[in-house]
C-alpha positions, 0 to 999 in steps of 0.5 A, a space after each residue: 221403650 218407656 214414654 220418657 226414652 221416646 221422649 229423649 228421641 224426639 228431643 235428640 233428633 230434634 235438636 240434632 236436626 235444628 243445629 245441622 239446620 242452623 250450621 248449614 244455614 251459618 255455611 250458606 251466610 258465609 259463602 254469601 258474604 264470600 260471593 258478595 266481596 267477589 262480586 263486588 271485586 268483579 264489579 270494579 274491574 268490569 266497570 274499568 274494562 267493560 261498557 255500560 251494557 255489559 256493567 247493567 247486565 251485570 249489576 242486574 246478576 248482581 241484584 238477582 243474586 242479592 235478592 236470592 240471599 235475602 230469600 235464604 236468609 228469610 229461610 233460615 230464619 223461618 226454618 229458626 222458628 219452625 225448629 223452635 216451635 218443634 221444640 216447644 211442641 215436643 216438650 209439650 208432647 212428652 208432658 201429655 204422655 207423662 200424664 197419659 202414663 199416669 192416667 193409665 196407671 190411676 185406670 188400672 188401679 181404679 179397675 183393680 178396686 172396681 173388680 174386688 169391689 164386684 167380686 164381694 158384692 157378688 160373693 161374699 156379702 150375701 153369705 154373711 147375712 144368710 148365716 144371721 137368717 138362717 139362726 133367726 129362722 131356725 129360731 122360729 121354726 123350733 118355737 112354731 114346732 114348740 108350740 104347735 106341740 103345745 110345749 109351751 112350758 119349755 117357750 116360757 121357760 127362761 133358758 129358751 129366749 136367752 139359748 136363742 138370743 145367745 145363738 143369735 149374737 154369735 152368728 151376729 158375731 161370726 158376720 162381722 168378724 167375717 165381714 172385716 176378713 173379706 174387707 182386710 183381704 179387698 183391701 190386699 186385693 187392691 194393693 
């Protein structure tokens, strides 16, 4: 069940349980009104056939009776705001897990990126400059060798730096292409 199917619920039995809460109040209105044109009949033909005794007992009723409506017209109205208030509430919660979803989905996301990132940092990134060290030392390693062989008619000669400065920028080459493949494919990975 997504977050915005919860939130339809909650909207629905919201507004299911505020209007049975509001008929049920407009019910209760309607037999008070019923009650207070009875009681007020009962009170002429008391007043005609009855003493002051039985009439004060009866208008006290009366006035309890009175007082007890007032007490659930207050209700119904508290129990108005109450509902209103849930309302609002709701619609207030359904916003906030929206933007939690969404929260969450940036999380991941960044995660994702956060991974890919780790992962090349850990095993691509060192590869490509290994493969300039290695074509630099082994240039160094062949005139050390040429030298030490007193070769240095072939370290002079004009091929020897222009060989080692060739091999040098295709490894510089073979780097970047590689670099910008292990790029394009984080780039994927995050997508």
């Amino acid at each position: 069940m997504t977050g915005d199917e919860r939130n339809n619920n909650r909207k629905n039995a919201a507004s299911a349980s505020e209007s049975s809460l509001l008929f049920e109040i407009r019910l209760i209105d309607q037999k008070m009104t019923e009650l207070d044109k009875n009681l007020n009949e009962i009170y002429s033909l008391l007043d005609i056939k009855l003493g002051g005794d039985e009439v004060k007992r009866v208008l006290e009723l009366k006035s309890m009776l009175d007082e007890s409506a007032k007490r659930t017209s207050d209700i119904g109205k508290d129990i108005g705001k109450i509902s209103q208030s849930l309302q609002e509430t709701n619609e207030k919660l359904a916003h906030l897990e929206s933007e939690n979803s969404r929260l969450n989905s940036e999380v991941r996301k960044s995660e994702k990126e956060i991974e890919a990132v780790r992962k090349y940092i850990l095993n691509a990134g060192p590869t490509i400059y290994d493969l300039t060290g290695i074509t630099g030392a082994s240039a160094l390693i062949i005139t050390s060798i040429l030298i030490f062989s007193d070769r240095w008619d072939v370290v002079r000669a004009w091929y020897y730096p222009m060989v080692f400065g060739i091999a040098l920028a295709i490894a510089a080459i073979v780097a970047l292409k590689s670099q910008r493949n292990i790029k394009k494919r984080l780039v994927e990975q995050v997508k």
